[in-house]
C-alpha positions as CSV (number, residue, x, y, z in Angstrom):
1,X,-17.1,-22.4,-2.5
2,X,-13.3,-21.5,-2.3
3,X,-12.2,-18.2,-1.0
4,X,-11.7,-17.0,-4.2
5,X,-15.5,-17.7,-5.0
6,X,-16.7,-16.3,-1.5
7,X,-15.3,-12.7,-2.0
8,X,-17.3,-12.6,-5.4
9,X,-20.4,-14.3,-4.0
10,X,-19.9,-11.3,-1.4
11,X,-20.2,-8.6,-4.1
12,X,-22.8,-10.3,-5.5
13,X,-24.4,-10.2,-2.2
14,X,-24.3,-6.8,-2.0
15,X,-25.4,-6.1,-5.5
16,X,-28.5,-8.0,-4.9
17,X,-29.5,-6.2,-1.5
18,X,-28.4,-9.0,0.8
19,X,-26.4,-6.5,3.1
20,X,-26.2,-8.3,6.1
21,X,-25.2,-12.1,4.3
22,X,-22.3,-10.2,2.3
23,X,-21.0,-8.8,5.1
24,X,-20.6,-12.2,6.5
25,X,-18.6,-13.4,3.4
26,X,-16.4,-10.2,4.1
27,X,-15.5,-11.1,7.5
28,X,-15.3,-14.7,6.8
29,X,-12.8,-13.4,3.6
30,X,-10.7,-11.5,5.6
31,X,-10.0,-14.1,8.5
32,X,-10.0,-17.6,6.7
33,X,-9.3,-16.6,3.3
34,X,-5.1,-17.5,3.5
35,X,-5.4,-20.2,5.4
36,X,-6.7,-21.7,2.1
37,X,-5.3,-19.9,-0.8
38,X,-2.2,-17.7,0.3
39,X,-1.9,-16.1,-2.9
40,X,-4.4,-14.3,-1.8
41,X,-3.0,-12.0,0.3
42,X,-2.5,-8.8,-2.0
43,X,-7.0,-9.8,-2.7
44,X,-7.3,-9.3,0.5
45,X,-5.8,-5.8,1.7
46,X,-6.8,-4.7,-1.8
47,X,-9.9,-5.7,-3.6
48,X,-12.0,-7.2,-0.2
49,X,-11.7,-4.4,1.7
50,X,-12.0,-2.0,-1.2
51,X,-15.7,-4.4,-1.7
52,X,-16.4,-4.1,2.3
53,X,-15.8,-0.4,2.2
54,X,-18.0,0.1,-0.2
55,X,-20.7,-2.2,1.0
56,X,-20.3,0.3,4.2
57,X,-21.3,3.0,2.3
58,X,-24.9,1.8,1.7
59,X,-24.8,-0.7,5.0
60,X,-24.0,0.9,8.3
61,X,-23.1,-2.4,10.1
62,X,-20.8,-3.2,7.5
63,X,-18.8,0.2,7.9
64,X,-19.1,-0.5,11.9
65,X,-17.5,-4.0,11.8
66,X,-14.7,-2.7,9.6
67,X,-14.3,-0.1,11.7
68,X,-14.4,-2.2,14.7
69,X,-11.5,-4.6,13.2
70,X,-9.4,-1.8,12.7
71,X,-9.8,-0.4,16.0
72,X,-8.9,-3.8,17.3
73,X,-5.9,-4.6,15.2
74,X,-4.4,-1.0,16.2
75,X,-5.5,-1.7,20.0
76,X,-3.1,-4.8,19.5
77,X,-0.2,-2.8,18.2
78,X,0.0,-0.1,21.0
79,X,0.0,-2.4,23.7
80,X,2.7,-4.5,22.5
81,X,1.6,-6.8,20.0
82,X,4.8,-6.6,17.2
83,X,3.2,-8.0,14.2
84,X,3.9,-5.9,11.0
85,X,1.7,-8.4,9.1
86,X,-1.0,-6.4,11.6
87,X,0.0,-2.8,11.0
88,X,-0.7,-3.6,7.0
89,X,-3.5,-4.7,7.7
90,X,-4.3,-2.0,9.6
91,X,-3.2,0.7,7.1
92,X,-4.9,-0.9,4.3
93,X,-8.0,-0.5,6.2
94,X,-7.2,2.8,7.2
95,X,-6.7,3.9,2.9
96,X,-10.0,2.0,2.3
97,X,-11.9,4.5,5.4
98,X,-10.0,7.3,3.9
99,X,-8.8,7.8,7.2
100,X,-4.4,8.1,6.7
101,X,-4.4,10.1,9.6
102,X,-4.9,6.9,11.7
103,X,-2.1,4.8,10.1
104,X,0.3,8.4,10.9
105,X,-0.6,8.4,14.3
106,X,0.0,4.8,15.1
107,X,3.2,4.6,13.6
108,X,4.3,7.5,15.8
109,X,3.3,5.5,18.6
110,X,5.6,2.5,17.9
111,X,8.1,4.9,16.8
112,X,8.4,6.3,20.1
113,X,7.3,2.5,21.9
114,X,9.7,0.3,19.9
115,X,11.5,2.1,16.8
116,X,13.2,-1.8,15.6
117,X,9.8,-3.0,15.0
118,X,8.7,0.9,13.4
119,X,11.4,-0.3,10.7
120,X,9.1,-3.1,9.7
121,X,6.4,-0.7,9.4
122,X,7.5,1.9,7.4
123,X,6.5,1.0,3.9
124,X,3.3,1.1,5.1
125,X,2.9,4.1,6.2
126,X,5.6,6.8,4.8
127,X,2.7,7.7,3.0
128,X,0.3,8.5,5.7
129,X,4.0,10.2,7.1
130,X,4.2,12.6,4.1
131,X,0.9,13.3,4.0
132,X,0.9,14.6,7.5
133,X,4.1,16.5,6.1
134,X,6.0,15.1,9.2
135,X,9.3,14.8,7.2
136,X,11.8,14.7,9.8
137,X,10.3,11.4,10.8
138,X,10.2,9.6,7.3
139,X,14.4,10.7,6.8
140,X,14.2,9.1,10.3
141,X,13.7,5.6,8.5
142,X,15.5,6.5,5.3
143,X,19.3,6.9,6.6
144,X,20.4,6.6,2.8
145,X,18.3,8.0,0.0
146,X,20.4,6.8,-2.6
147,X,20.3,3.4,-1.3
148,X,16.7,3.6,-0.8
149,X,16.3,4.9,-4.9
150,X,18.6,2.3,-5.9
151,X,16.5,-0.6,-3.9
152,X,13.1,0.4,-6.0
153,X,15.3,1.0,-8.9
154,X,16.8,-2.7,-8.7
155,X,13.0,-3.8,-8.4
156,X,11.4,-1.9,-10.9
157,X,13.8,-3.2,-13.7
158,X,13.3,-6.8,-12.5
159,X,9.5,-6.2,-12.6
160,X,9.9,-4.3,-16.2
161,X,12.1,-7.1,-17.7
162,X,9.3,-9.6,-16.8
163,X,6.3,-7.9,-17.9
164,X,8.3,-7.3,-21.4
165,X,8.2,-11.3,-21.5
166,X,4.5,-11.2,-21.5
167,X,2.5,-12.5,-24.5
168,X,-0.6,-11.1,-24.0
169,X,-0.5,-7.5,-25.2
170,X,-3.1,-6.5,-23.0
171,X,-2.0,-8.3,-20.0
172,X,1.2,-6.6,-21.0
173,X,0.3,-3.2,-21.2
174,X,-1.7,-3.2,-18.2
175,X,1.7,-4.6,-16.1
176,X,4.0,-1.9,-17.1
177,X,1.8,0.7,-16.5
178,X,0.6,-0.6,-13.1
179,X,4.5,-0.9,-12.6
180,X,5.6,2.1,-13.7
181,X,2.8,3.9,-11.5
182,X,4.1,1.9,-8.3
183,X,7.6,2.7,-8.9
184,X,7.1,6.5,-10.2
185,X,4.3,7.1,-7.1
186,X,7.2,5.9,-4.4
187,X,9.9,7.8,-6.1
188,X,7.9,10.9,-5.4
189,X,7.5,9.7,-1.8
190,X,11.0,10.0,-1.6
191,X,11.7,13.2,-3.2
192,X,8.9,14.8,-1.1
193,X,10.9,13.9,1.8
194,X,14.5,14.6,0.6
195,X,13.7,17.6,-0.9
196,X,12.0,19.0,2.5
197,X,14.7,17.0,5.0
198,X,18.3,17.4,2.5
199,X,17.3,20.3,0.2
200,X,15.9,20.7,-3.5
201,X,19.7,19.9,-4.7
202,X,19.4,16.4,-3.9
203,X,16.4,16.1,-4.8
204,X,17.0,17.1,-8.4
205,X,19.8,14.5,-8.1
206,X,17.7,11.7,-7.2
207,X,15.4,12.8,-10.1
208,X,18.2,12.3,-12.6
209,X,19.2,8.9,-11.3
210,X,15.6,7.8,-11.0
211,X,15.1,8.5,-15.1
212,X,18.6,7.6,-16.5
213,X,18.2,4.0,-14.2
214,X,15.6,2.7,-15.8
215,X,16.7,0.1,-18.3
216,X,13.8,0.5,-21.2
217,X,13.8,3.7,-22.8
218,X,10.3,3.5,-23.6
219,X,9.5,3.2,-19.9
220,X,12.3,5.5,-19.0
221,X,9.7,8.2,-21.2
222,X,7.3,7.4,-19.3
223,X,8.7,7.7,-15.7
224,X,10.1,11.4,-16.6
225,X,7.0,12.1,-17.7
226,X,5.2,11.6,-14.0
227,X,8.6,12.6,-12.2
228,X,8.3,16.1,-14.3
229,X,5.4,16.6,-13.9
C-alpha cells in the first residue's frame, strides 16, 4: 500500500474495531508518509490527525501516543530546536486535542527565547494568540496591517481567479467557498487584533479595503457578508 492507501486502511481499521493495528497506520502516516508522496503534507496536519484524534476518543492509547508526540515535538522547540515545520506540526495537533492554549503558550516561549524564529511561527498560532486575547503580542508580529491585508488580499484573488477556471461545478463551488472561508476567517483575525491594539477606526478601514479588494463581485458579496456579520 502507498501512504495514500495506509491512512484509509487506518480508518478502516478503526471502523472495524481494530484499535490498536490503526493506530499503527497513524503513526506510521504521520512519520513516513512525505518521504513518499510530499503532496501529502496538508493530509497530514489535516485529515490524519483529524482520523487519529478521533480514533483517541474511543481508544485511550491512541489519544496517549498523540499526546505523547506532541509533548515531544514541543519539548524539541523549548530547548532549542528552530524548526517551524515542528511548531505546525505541533499546533495542528494541538487544534485536533482542542487544546489552543498549548500552541499560545509555546509561542510565548520562543517569543521571549528567539523572537526571529517566532516570525516563522506566527501563522500558526495568531489564532491560539487571539484566542487567549493577548493582542499586544499578535501587533507584535504584524508591524503593518495594511501590508498584512494586502498580502492575503493578493492571495485570495490568485486563488479566486483559479478556482473560476475550474470545470467541474462542484469541484468549483466547493473551492471558492473553502477560499472565501480561509481568506474571510484570517481577515477577522486581523481585525480582532487591530481593532483592540490601533482602535475600531482602523479597523472599519481595513473592513472597507478587505470588501472593495476582492476582484469578483460575486465573491466580494460573499466576503461582506461574513466580515458584517
Amino acid at each position: 500500500m502507498n501512504a495514500s492507501e495506509r491512512l484509509r486502511h487506518a480508518k478502516a481499521l478503526a471502523l472495524d474495531g481494530h484499535f490498536a493495528e490503526a493506530l499503527a497506520e497513524h503513526e506510521w502516516f504521520h512519520h513516513n508518509a512525505l518521504a513518499e508522496e510530499p503532496a501529502l503534507r496538508g493530509v497530514r496536519r489535516s485529515f490524519a490527525l483529524a482520523y487519529w484524534a478521533e480514533l483517541g476518543q474511543i481508544y485511550a492509547p491512541a489519544l496517549q501516543a498523540l499526546t505523547d508526540l506532541r509533548n515531544r515535538n514541543e519539548a524539541a522547540l523549548r530547548n532549542g530546536t528552530d524548526d517551524s515545520g515542528l511548531f505546525a506540526d505541533v499546533a495542528a495537533i494541538n487544534h485536533y486535542l482542542q487544546d489552543e492554549a498549548s500552541t499560545y503558550r509555546l509561542f510565548v516561549a520562543l517569543d521571549e527565547r528567539n523572537p526571529e524564529f517566532a516570525i516563522n511561527c506566527f501563522g500558526r498560532a495568531v489564532g491560539a494568540i487571539v484566542r487567549a486575547q493577548d493582542f499586544q503580542l499578535a501587533r507584535k508580529y504584524i508591524p503593518n496591517p495594511d501590508a498584512a491585508l494586502a498580502a492575503l488580499m493578493c492571495d485570495f484573488n490568485q486563488s479566486v481567479a483559479h478556482a473560476f477556471q475550474l470545470t467541474d461545478k462542484r469541484h468549483r463551488a466547493l473551492r471558492l467557498q473553502a477560499e472565501t472561508g480561509n481568506f474571510s476567517d484570517d481577515v477577522i483575525l486581523l481585525l480582532s487584533i487591530t481593532r483592540n491594539t490601533d482602535g475600531a477606526a482602523t479597523a472599519e478601514r481595513l473592513i472597507r479595503a478587505a470588501i472593495s479588494g476582492v476582484s469578483s463581485e460575486s465573491i466580494r458579496r460573499r466576503v461582506a457578508r461574513k466580515l458584517c456579520a
